[in-house]
N, C-alpha and C positions, 0 to 999 in steps of 0.2 A: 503603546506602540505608536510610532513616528510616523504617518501618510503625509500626502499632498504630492504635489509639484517637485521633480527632481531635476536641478539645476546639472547641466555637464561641465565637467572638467579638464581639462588640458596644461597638467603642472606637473607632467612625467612622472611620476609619482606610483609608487605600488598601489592599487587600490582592495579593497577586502571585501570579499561577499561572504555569503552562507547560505548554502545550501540543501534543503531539506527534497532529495529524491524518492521519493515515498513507491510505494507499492500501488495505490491508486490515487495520490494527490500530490502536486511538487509543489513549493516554495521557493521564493529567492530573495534576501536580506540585505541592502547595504550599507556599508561605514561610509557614510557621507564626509565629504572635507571639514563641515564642522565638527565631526565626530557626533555623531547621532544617529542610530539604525533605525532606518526605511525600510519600509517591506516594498517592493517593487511589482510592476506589473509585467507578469508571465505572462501572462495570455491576454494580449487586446482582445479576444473573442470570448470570452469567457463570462458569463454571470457575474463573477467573481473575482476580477482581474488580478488579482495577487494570489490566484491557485490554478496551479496548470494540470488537468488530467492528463495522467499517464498513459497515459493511449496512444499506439502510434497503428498509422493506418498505410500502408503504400497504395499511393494516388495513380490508378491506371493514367490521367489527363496529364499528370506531373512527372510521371516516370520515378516517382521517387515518395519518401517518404514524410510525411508530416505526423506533426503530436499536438496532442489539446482536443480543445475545441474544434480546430479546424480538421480534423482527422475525424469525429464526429460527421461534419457537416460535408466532409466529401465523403464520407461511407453512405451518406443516406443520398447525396446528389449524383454518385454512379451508382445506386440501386444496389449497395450493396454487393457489388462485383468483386470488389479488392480485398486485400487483405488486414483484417485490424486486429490488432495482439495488445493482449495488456496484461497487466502483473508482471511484464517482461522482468523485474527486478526479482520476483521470486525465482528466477532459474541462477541468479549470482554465484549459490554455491553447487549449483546444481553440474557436477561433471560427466554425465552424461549428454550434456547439451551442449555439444561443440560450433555448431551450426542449423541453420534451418534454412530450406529454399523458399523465397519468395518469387515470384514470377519469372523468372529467366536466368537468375544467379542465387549463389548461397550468400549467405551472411551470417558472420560471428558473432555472436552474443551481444560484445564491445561495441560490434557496425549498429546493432540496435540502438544500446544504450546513447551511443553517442549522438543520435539524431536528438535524446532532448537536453543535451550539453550544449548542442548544437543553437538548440533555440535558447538557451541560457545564455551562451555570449551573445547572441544577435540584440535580447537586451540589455546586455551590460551594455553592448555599444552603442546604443540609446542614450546612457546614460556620462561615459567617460571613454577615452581613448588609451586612457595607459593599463598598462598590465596589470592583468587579474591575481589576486588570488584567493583563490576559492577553499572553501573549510566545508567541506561534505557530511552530513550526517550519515552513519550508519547503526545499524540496531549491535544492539549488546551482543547480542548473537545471532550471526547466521544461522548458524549448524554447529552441533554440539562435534567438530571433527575439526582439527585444528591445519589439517594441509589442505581441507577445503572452505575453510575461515580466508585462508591467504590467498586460494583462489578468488573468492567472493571479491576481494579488497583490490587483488591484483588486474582484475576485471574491470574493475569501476576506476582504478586508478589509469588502464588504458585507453578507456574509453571518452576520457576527460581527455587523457593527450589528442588522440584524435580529432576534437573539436578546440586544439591548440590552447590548451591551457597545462599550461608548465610549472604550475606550482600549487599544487594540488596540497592539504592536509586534511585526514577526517578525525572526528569528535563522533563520539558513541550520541544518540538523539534524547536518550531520558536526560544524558548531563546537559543537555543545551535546553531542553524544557525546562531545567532545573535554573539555568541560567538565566531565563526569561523571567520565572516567581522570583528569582532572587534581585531584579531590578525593579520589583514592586518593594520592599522589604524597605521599613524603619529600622529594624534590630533583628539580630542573628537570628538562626533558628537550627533546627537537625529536620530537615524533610525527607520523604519519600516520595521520588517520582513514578509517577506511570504513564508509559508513551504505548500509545495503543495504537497501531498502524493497521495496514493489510493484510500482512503476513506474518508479522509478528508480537507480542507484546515483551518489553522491557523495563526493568525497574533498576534503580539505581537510589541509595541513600546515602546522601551528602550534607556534609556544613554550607550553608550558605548566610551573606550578610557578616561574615567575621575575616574576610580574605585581607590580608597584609602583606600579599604579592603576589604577582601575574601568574605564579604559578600553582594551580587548584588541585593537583595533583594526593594530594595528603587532605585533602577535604571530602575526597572523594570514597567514602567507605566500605561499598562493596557496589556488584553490579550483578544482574541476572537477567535472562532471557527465555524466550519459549517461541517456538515455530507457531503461534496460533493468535489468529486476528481475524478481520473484519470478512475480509474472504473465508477464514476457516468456517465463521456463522453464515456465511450466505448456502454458503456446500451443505451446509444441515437442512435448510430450509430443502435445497431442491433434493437433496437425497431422501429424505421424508417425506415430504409432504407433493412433490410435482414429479419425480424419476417413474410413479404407478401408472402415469398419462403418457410415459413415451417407451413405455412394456417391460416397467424390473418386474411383475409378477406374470408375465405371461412365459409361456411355455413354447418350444417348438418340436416338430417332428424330426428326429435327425433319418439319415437315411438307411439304417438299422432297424426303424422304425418306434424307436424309442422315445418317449416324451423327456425335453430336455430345458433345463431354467435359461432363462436369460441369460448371457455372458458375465459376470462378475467386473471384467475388467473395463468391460464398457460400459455400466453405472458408472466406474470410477472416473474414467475422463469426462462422464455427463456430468457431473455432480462440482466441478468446476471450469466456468467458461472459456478461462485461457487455453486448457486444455482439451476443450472441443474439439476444435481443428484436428485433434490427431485423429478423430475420428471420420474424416476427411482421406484418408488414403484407400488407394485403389482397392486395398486386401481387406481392409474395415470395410468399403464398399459393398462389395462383392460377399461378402459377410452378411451387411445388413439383407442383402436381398434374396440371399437363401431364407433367413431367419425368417422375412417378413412373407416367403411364400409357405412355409411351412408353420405358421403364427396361428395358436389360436385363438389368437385376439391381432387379427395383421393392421386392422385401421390404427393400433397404439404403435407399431414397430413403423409406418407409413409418418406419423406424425414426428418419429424421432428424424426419420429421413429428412423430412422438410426442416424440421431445426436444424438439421447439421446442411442440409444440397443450400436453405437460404438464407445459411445466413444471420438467422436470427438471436443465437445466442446472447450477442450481446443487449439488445431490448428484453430478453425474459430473465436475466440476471439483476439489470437493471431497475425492475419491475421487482425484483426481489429484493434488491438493495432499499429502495422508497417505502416498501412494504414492513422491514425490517428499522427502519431510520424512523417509520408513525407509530411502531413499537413502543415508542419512548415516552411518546403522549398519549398514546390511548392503548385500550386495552383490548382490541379485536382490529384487526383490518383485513382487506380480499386483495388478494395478488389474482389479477385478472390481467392476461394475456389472449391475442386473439390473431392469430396468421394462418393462412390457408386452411389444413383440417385442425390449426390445434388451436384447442378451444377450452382455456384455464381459467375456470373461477373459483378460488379457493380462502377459505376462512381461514385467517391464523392468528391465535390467541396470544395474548404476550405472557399468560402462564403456559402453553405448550411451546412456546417459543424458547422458554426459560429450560425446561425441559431438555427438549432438543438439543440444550448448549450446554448440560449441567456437566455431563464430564469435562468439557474444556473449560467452563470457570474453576472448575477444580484442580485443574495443573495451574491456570494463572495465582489461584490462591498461592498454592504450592510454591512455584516460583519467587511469587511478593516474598513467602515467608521464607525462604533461600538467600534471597537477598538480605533480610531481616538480622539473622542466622549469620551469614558472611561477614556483615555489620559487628554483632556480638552488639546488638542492642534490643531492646524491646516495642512493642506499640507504646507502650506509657512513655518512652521519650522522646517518642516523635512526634517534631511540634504542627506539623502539617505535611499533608498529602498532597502532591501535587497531580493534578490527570491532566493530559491530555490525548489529542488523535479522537480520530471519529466514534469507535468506540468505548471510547471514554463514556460518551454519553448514554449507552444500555442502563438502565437501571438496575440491572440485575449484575453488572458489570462494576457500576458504585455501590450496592450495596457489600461485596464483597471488603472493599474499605471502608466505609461506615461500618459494619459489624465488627471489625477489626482494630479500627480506631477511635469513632465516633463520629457521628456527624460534624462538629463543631469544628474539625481540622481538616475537613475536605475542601482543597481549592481548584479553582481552573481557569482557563481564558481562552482566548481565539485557540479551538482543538483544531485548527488547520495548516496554523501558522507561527504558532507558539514553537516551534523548532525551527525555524530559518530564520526566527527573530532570536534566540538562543545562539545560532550557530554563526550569527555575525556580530552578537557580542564576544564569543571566543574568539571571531577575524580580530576585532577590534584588541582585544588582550594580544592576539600574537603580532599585530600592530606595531604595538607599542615592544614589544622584547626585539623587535627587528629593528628599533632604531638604535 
């Protein structure tokens, strides 16, 4: 892949990005005038300036919304007061989710998304002045429901207008991963990609390295998907191992005087962060403080309160996420959290960890070998495996394709970036059919 120094442009001219909008990590790709893909920098604030987290925060100081880094750093700089949502991309196909109020008005799904379209062109125009067009990644599969598929598409295609960009196409993201290995390639091959995201994982097997026209369409030999990624393992972690610290096994007195479990449905929003917040309403309130006076155990039902009244979700996820990412190198680590009464130190094994996750490596299997199946080919002809996305890297996540195919055909690269670098080689293909 192509860095350094990107020169601007002013020769009225279409220009081509690619766009990798991830569930917890963005990209952005350009066709440069000499015809050479740049990955760009998203975020000046970022560790990592060519990956923009997905987080958007509404800035009490701003009145308005920011994403990235800096959405980070004014959540921690107004103490945490504002509101910060992430995974917003997982509500795509989501039609229950029409709107949500932030501070003093509602906003549509789209007014979300758009805030980091929003930051996408402010870098394009950094870079060039003439009209964009953007090639968007999207996962194989939303939602196995095909009039909330159109939803999902039809969302992210508005929400791109709104940040005035008018010529929007998307590419599914395993084929633009796929597109990335096959720019490394001396001679053809038959691969299988896997793009492992946040919310999702997708596989796709393709010809690549034998194309004799812009159009890849017929190389392309089947495709599959599954609702389950990087957030799916963080939610195992807290739903096992940390949900018994904010009272799933405590009990309360109802006013019958009956001994009553925990609410069911409020594990479930605990057990993924974005979803916290709904436990934030006045009736989940007033909820928790019946519960927590009737609690026989009320210091663990107190501790959920202060997670949810401060705020803190997003530090104990994250805490989770780091805990789960030193997984990969060693074989024990401690998720140790520490705010007001709640007070988390906990040992977790990368064989309980494996554990915890074994029914959902068991659909992802399922799915590869779906895709396989669709194919009407075998493991013995596939010449390489391509992974990428963050967890790509579990090892118990590559073991699934090593067992399946061999060590010797497993490949990979930049897992953050290797789809926006993909998805502006396809700019770059539709490039050239537009002239």
């Amino acid at each position: 892949m192509m860095r350094g120094p990107l020169a601007t442009t002013g020769t009225n001219a279409m220009q081509y990005f690619g766009l990798d909008f991830g569930t917890t990590n963005s990209s952005l790709a350009w066709v440069s005038p000499d015809g050479s893909v740049r990955l760009c920098d998203l975020d000046p604030l970022a560790p990592n300036l060519n990956v923009l987290r997905s987080l958007l925060y509404y800035s009490l100081d701003e009145r308005g919304f920011v994403v990235g880094q800096r959405a980070i750093d004014e959540y921690l700089g107004e103490t945490m007061q504002g509101t910060l949502i992430q995974s917003v991309k997982t509500f795509l196909a989501d039609d229950s989710f029409v709107e949500t109020f932030v501070h003093d008005r509602y906003y549509k799904l789209e007014d979300l998304i758009a805030c980091f379209f929003h930051q996408v062109r402010q870098t394009i125009r950094t870079l060039t002045q003439d009209e964009a067009v953007l090639v968007v990644g999207r996962p194989a599969v939303f939602i196995d429901q095909p009039e909330r598929e159109e939803l999902a598409r039809g969302r992210m295609q508005r929400a791109a207008q709104l940040a005035k960009f008018y010529h929007v196409d998307f590419q599914f993201e395993p084929i633009a991963a796929g597109l990335t290995y096959e720019s490394t390639l001396a001679r053809p091959e038959l691969a299988l990609i896997g793009d492992f995201g946040g919310g999702t994982s997708d596989f796709t097997v393709m010809r690549l390295g034998a194309a004799d026209s812009l159009d890849r369409a017929s190389d392309i030999l089947a495709s599959s998907g599954v609702q389950i990624g990087g957030d799916t393992f963080d939610a195992r972690i807290m739903d096992v191992k940390l949900t018994p610290q904010f009272g799933r096994d405590t009990t309360f007195r109802s006013m019958e005087g009956r001994q009553m479990p925990f609410p069911t449905h409020l594990l479930a929003l605990l057990s993924r962060w974005h979803h916290i917040g709904f436990l934030r309403s006045q009736k989940t309130r007033e909820q928790l403080r019946r519960i927590h006076y009737a609690a026989n155990q009320p210091e663990l039902i107190e501790a959920l309160q202060e997670l949810v009244e401060g705020n803190y979700a997003f530090f104990l996820f994250r805490e989770i996420e780091r805990a789960k990412a030193a997984l990969s190198s060693r074989a024990e680590v401690s998720i140790r959290f520490h705010a007001e009464s709640i007070d988390i130190d906990e040992t977790l094994r990368r064989d309980e960890f494996e554990t915890l996750i074994a029914e959902d490596l068991e659909v992802i299997r399922t799915t590869m070998r779906r895709a396989l199946r669709d194919a009407a080919v075998t493991p013995d002809a596939i010449d390489a495996v391509f992974l990428t996305g963050g967890s790509a890297q579990i090892p118990a996540v590559q073991r699934i394709f090593v067992d399946e195919f061999g060590p010797a055909k497993i490949r990979s690269q930049d897992y953050l970036t290797s789809v926006a670098f993909g998805l502006a080689l396809d700019a770059r293909r539709r490039s050239r059919q537009d002239r």
